[in-house]
C-alpha positions as CSV (number, residue, x, y, z in Angstrom):
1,X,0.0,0.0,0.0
2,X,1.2,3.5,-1.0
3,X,2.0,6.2,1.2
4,X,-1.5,7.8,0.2
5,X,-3.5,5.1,0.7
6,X,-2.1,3.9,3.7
7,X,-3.2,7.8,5.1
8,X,-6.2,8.0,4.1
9,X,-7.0,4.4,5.3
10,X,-5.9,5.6,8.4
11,X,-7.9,8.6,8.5
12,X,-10.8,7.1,7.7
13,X,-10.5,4.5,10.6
14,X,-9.7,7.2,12.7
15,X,-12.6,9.2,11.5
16,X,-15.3,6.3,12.2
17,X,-13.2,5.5,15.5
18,X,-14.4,9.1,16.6
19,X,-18.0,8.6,15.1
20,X,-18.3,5.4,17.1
21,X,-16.7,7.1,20.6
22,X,-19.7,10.1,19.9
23,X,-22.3,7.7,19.8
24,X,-21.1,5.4,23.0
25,X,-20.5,8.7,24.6
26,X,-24.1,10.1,23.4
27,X,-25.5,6.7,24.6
28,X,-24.0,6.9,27.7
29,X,-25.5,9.7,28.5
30,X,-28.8,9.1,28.0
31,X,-29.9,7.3,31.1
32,X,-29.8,3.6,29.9
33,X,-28.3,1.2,31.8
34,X,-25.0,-0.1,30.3
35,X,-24.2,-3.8,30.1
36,X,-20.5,-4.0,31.4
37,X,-18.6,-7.3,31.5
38,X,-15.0,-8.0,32.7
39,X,-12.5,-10.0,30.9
40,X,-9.5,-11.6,33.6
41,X,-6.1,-11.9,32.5
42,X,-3.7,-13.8,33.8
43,X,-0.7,-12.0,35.8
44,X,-1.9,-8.4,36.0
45,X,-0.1,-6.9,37.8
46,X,-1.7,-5.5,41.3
47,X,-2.8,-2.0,41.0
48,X,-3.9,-2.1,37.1
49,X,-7.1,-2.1,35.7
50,X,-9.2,-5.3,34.8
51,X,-10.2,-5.4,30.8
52,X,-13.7,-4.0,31.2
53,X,-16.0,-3.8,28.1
54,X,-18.9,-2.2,27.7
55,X,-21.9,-3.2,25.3
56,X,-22.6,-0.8,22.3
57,X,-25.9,-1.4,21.1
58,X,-26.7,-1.6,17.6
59,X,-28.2,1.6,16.0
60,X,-28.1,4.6,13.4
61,X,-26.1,8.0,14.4
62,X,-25.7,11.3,12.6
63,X,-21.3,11.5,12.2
64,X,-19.4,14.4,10.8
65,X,-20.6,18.0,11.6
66,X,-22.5,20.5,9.7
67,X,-20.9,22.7,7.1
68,X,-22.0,26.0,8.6
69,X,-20.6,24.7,12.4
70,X,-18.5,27.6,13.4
71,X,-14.7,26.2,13.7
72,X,-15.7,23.3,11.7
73,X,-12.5,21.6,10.4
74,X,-12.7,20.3,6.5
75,X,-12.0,16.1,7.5
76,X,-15.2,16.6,9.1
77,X,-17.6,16.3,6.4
78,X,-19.7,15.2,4.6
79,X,-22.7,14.8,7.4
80,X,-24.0,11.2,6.9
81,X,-25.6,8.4,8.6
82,X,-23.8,5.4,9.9
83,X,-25.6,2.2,10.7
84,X,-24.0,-0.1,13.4
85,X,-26.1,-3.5,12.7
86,X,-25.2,-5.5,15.3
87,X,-24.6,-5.0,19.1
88,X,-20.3,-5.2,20.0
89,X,-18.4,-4.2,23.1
90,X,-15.9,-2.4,23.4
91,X,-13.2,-1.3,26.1
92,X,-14.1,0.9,28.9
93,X,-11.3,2.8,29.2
94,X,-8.6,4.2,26.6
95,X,-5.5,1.6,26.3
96,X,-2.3,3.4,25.7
């Protein structure tokens, strides 16, 4: 894969990374109970954080942002729909 290519594949994964984190986000605050589950693994070390996974249901968000949004960057468009079509989890907390 090209230098190009291999940019814009990972701006587009980045792109629906951050589409996905607004709708957890927008679903986490809407008052719904979230199904968490924790995955053990073997010789953490004491003090760190268990694997824990929360369950995104399936569903339809808005991503990108308007053109007239004041300090709207130009990645940021076009507005469309995404469709998730199945429930996943995903981890709790950022892993760095």
């Amino acid at each position: 894969m090209n230098m190009v290519k291999s940019l814009r594949f990972y701006a587009a994964r980045n792109f629906l990374f951050c589409g996905i984190m607004a709708f957890c986000f927008m679903f986490s605050q809407s008052g719904v109970a979230q199904e968490t589950i924790v995955i053990d693994i073997p010789n953490l070390s004491a003090g760190a954080k268990p694997l824990e996974m929360v369950r995104i249901p399936a569903g339809t968000f808005l991503m990108g942002s308007p053109e007239n949004e004041i300090g709207r960057n130009n990645n940021e468009g076009p507005q469309h729909k995404v469709t998730i079509s199945n429930d996943f989890y995903m981890g709790k907390y950022e892993v760095t």
